[in-house]
C-alpha positions in Angstrom: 103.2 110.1 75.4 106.8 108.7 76.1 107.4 110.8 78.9 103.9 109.6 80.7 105.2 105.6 79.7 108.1 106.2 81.7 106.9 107.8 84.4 104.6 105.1 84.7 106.9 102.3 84.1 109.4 103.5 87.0 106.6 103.8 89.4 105.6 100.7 88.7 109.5 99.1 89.3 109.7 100.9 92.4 106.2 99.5 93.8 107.8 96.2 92.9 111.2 96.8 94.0 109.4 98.0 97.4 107.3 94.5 98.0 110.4 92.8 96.9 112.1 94.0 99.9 109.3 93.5 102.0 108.9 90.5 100.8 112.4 89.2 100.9 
């Protein structure tokens, strides 16, 4: 259950960090 939490969690930072740099 952790392991599928952090998996998700640093996909979901890298879809932000990749708009972020679109973005900006």
């Amino acid at each position: 259950m952790m392991n599928t939490f952090q998996a998700t969690q640093r996909a979901v930072q890298t879809e932000y960090t990749m708009i972020y740099l679109d973005r900006y």
